[in-house]
N, C-alpha and C positions, 0 to 999 in steps of 0.2 A: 331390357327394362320392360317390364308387364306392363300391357295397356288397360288402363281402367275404363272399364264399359257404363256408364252413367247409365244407373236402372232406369225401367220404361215410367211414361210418367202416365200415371192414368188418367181416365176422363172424365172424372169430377178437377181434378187439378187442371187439367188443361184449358175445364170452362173456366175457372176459377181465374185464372190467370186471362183468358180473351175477356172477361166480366170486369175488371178491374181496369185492363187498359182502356177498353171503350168508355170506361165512366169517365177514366183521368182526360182521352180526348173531345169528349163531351165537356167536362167542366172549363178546359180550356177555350172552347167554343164559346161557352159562356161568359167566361170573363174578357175576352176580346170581342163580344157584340158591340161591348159599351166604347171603345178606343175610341170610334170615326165620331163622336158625338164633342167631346173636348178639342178635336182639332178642327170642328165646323165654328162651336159657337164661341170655343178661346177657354182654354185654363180659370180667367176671371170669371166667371159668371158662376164655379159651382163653389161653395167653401171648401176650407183646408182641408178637412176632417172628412170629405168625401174622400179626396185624392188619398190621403195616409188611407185610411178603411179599405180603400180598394188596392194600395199594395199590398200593405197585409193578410188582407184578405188570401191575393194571389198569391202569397212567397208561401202562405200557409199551404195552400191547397197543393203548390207545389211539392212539399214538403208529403203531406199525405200521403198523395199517389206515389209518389218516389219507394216510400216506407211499403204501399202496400203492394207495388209491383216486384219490389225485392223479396217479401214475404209469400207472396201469390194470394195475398188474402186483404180483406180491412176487418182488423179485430176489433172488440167492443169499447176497450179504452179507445184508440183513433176516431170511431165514431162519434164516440161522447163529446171527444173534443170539437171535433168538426160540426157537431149542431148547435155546441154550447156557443160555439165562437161564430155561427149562424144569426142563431139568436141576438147575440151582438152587434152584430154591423146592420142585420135586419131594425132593430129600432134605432140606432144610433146614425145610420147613413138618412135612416125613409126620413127620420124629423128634423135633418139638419134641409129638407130641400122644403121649399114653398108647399103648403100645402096643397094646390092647384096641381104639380108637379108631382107628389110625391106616389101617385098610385102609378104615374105612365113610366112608359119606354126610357125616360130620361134617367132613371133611377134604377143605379148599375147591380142593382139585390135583387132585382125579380130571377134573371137566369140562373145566376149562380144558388139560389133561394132552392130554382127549382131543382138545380143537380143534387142539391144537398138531400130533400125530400124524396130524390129519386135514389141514390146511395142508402140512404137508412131504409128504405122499403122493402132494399134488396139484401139489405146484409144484417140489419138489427134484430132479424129474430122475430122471439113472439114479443117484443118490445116495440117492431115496427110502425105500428098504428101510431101510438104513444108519440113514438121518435115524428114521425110526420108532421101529429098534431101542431107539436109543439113547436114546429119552422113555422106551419100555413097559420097558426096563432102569433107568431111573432111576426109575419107579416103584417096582417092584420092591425096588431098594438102598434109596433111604426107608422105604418099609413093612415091610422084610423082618420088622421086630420081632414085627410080627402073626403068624408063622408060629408063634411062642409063644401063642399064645390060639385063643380058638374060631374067630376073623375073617380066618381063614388061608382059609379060601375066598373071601370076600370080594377078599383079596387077589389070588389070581390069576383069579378072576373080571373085576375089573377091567382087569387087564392083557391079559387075551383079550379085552374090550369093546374097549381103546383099540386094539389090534392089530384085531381087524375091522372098525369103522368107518372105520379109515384105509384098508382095504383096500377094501372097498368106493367108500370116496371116491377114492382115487389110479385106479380102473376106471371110476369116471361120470366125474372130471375129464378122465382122457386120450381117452376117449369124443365128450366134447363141443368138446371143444378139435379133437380130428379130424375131427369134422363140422364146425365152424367152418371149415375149413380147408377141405375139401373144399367145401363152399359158396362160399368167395370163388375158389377155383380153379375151378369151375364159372364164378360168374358172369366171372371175366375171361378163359375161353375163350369165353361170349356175346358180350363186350363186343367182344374181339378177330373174332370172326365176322361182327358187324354192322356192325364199320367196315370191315371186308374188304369185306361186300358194297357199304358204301355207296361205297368207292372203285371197284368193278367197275363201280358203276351209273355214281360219276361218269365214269369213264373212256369209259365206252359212250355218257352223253350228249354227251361231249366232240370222240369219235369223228365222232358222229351232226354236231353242229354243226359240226366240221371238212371235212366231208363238204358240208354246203352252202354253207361257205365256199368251197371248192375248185369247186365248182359253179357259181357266181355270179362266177367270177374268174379263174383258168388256164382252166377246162372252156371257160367262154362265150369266152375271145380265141379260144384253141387253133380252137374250131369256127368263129368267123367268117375267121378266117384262112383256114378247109380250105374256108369258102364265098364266100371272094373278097371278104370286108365291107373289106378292106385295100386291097385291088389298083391302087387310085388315090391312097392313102394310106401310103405305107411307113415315113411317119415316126411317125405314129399309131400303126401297126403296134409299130414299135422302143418306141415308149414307153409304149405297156402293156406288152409282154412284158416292158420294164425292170421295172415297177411290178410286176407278177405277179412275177420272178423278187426281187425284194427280199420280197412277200408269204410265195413259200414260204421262203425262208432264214431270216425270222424264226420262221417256224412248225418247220422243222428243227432249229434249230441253238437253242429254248428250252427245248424238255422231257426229261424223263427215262424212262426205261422204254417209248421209242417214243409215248409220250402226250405233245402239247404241253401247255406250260402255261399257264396262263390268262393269265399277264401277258406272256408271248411272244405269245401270239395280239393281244391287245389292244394293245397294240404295232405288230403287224403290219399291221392291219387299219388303225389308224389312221394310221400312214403310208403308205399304199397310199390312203386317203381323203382325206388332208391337203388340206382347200379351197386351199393355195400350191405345189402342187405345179408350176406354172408358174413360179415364181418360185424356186423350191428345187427345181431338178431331177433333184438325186442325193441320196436319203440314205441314209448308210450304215449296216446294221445288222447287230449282234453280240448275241445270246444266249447266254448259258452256261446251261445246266441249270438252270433259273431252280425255285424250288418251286413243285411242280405244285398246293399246298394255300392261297395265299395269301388272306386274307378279300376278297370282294366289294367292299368301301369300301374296301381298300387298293389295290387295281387299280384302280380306277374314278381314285382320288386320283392315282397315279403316272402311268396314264396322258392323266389329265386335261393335267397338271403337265410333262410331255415333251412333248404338242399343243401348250400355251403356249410353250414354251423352244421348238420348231419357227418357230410364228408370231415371234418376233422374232427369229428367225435369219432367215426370210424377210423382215424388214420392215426392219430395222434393221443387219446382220450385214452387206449388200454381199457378198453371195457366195450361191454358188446350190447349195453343198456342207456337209453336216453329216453328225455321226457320231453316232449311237444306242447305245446300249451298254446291258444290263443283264446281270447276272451275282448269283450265289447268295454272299448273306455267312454267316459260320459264327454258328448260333442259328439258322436257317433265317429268317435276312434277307436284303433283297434291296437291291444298290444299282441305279438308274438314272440315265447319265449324258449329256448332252445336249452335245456339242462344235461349234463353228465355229472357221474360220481367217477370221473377215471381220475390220471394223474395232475391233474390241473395245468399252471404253467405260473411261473414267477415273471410278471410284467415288468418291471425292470429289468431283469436280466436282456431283456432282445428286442426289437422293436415288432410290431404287427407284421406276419407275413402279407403279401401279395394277395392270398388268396381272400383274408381277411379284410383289407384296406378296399379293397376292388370289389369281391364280391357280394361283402357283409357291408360295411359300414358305408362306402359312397355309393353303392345301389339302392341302399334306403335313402339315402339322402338325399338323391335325385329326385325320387319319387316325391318330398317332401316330407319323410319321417327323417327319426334320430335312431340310431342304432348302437349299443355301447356292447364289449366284450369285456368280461370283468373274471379272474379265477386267483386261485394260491395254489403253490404245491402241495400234490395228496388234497384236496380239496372239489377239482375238478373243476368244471367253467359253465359260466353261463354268457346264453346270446340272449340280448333284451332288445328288442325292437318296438318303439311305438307309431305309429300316424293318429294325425287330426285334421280333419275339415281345415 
């Protein structure tokens, strides 16, 4: 069973994700300042409507952070909600307490007031300001009663607290979030740099091995021609140069950006080496722009899988002609297609040989292609192989 590798998580998300918990344990902070205050002075002493306000409060805020640590995020609906419902218990808690009371410590809205105005700093955008306002103003309307007592400082005390720690917070959030940011656009102009170079180097080593190929094959006929190894032999002569000149056309006519590709090569080389080339002594080849990035065991499979569909077109096919074909499918797949014009074979008549089953059809399959073998009598057969990503 293949293991699933959970992609990497980057670091705007990772802030994203420590900015959210630290709020939810912040707000929780907040709403257990107030607990020690009702088991000092007694449940009696505050109305109903405090106690309801400030569950709901909490199950809500519960609720929030729950959603936005699942998410990794607080989107602009949660937020709405969570200042609307601010707004709420801000004047609805502050004027249910005495007004002497209702700016101090005793009044369970100032902290959670201020996590709320610290959340929206950070996360509402260019709405922030606005979203703030309208907490440290709803303070404000709840308590305004205090402005008749001594705790009228207290009162906008307060309200300059929730207004500057929001402010603060909305300057380290957008702070951190932009270095988050600038860090993951760092690392994937590295990431992007490294596979640059490592396509230069492949490109170079590809270069380099094309270079000895060319070496070992056109270079070495071309110089024994120019030293007479031919002179008694012109048919020799005719059927390398045939053999070379099918080598380079494979090697032309498969890469892109002037670099062959690895399965064009391997291809090429191998019908150019085919042990039946006596017996098969034309084969036709076509490359399209094949992907120059295809896995090692895909190559190896495919062109394992075309040597085999060669060998029975030499052994079985009655004809001394076949056509090569491979071409780029979209997904950066490739098909590979093996054709003769011999005697075909009637598929019903017999089940797939060994050599078919094994070498053609479950070696691509391993690889992760499909491979089908399809013909009629007098018809002749064709090998279709495709892979995909």
């Amino acid at each position: 069973m293949p293991v699933k590798i959970a992609p990497p998580v980057s670091a705007r998300e990772r802030t994203q994700r420590m900015i959210v918990r630290a709020l939810a344990w912040l707000r929780a902070a907040q709403f257990a300042l107030w607990l020690w205050l009702p088991v000092l002075d007694g449940p009696g002493r505050y109305p109903p409507q405090v106690f309801v306000c400030y569950v709901l409060a909490a199950l809500w805020s519960a609720l929030f952070f729950g959603v936005g640590i699942r998410q990794h995020a607080l989107t602009p609906p949660w937020l709405t909600a969570d200042v609307v419902l601010a707004v709420g218990y801000a004047v609805l808690v502050s004027r249910s307490y005495p007004a002497v009371e209702a700016a101090s410590i005793t009044n369970w809205v100032i902290p959670p007031l201020c996590g709320v105005a610290v959340t929206a700093a950070i996360y509402a955008g260019r709405l922030r300001a606005v979203a703030v306002g309208v907490v440290v103003g709803a303070w404000l309307v709840g308590a305004w009663p205090a402005t008749r007592t001594p705790s009228v400082q207290e009162l906008f005390s307060n309200a300059a607290m929730m207004a500057l720690f929001a402010g603060v917070a909305g300057v380290t959030g957008t702070l951190l979030l932009r270095a988050a940011r600038e860090a993951d656009e760092a690392a994937d102009r590295a990431v992007d740099a490294e596979r640059k170079e490592a396509a230069a180097t492949a490109r170079d080593a590809e270069r380099d091995h094309q270079f000895t190929q060319l070496h070992d094959t056109v270079l070495h006929t071309l110089e024994g021609i120019a030293r007479g190894r031919f002179d008694n032999d012109p048919e020799g002569a005719r059927s390398r140069c045939s053999l070379d000149a099918e080598f380079l056309r494979g090697l032309i006519t498969s890469g892109t950006d002037g670099v062959p590709a690895e399965l064009g090569a391997a291809l090429s080389r191998m019908v150019r080496d085919h042990p039946d080339r006596v017996t098969l002594k034309r084969v036709n080849t076509v490359f399209d722009r094949l992907p120059p990035d295809l896995p090692p065991g895909v190559v190896e499979a495919l062109t394992g899988a075309a040597r085999e569909a060669l060998n029975n077109v030499a052994e079985h096919a009655r004809t001394d002609e076949a056509w090569l074909t491979a071409s780029a499918e979209e997904g950066a797949g490739v098909r590979v297609t093996v054709v003769d014009r011999g005697v075909g074979f009637d598929p019903g008549a017999a089940p797939m040989g060994l050599g078919v089953n094994h070498s053609i059809l479950n070696r691509v399959a391993d690889a992760g292609g499909r491979a089908t073998v399809t013909g009629a009598p007098g018809e002749g057969t064709i090998v279709e192989m495709t892979w995909t990503p």
